[in-house]
N, C-alpha and C positions, 0 to 999 in steps of 0.2 A: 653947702648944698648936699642935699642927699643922695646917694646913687641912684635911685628912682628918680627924683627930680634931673638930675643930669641925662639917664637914660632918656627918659621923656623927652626932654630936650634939645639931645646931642646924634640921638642915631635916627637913623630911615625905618628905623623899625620901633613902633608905638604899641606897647601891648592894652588890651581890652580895657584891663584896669591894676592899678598901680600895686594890688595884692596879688596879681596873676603873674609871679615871679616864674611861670614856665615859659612865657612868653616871651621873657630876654633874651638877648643877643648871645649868639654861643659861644661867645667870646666871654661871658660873663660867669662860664661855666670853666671849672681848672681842665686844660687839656695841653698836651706834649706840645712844646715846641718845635716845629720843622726847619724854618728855618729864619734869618734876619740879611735886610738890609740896610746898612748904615749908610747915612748920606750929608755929607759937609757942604753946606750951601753958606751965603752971603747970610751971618749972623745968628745960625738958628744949624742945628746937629737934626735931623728927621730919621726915626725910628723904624723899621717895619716890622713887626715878628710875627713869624708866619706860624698857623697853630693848626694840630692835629685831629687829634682823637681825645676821647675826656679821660680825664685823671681825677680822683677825688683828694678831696682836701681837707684842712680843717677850716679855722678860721678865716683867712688869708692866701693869698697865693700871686705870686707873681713870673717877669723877665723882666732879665738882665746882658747887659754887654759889657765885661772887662776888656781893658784893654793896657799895655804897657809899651813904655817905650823900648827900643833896641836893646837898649841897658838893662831892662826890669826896673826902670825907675820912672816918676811921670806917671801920666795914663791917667783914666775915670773910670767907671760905671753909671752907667745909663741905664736906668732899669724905670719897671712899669710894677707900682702893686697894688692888686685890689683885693676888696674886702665886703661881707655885704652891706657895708656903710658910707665905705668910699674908694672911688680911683685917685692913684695920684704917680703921677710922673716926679723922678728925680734923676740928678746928676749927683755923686759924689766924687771928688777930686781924692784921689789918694794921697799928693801932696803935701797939701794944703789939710786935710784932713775934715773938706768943710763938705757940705753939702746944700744944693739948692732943691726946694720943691716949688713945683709946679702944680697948678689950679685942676685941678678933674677936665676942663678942656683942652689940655692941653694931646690928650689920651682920643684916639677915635677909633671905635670901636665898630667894627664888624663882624659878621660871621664865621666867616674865615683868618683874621689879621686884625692887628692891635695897631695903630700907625701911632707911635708918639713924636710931637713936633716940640723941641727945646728950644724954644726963643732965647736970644740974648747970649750962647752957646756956642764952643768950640771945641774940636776934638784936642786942642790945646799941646800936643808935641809934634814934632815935624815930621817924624817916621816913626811907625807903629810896627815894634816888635812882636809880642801877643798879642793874639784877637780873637776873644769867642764868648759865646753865648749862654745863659743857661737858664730852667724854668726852676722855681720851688713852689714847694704847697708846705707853707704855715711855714716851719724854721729848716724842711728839710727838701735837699735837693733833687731833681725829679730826671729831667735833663743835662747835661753837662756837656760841655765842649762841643756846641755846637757850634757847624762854620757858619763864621759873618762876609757878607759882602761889602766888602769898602768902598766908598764911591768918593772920589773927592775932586 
């Protein structure tokens, strides 16, 4: 699906016509991260990253949450990136070394905040040593260390 077709689709906000890319959601635009809240519910990790002011970019740009256990061993990343082709939500396990993606619906997209929902998902260690956030635009990072709210 293409980001347009998903746009169309997925937000409250419908612009004029599918070439009127000023019309998108300002979330679709690279801007500083403020701030996240993570939230461990019955099978499914729910996302929130709170977004600022704009940032330019290149191609790509996305959020992220590391996270490790007490040890520095364990942990994931949960991160959001888009592109003007596609959104896509994933989880990578450090572990394991694997990686899950997730559909463009998975990502909802406001003005203000990115909510991404990871079905099928776990925060996966018992106690969380580090925990933070961070934004990039293309390969370089923008944001860093920013605090997460843990909710479990």
């Amino acid at each position: 699906m293409s980001l347009r077709d998903w746009i169309t689709r997925r937000t409250t906000h419908a612009p004029s016509t599918l070439d009127d890319v000023t019309e998108f959601p300002e979330a679709l635009t690279p801007r500083h991260l403020t701030s996240v809240v993570m939230e461990e519910g019955d099978g499914q990790v729910i996302v929130t990253f709170g977004l600022g002011t704009e940032l330019t970019a290149n191609e790509y740009f996305g959020y992220a949450v590391d996270y490790y256990g007490p040890d520095g061993n364990g942990g994931k990343r949960f991160g959001v990136r888009l592109s003007p082709t596609e959104v896509k939500a994933y989880v990578f396990d450090w572990e394991s070394a694997t990686q899950a993606n997730y559909e463009a619906d998975a990502a909802h997209i406001t003005d203000d905040a990115i909510v991404a929902t990871y079905r099928d998902a776990s925060i996966g260690v018992d106690e969380v040593g580090t925990i933070k956030a961070f934004s990039h635009m293309g390969g370089d990072d923008a944001d860093t260390d920013i605090p997460v709210t843990l909710l479990r």
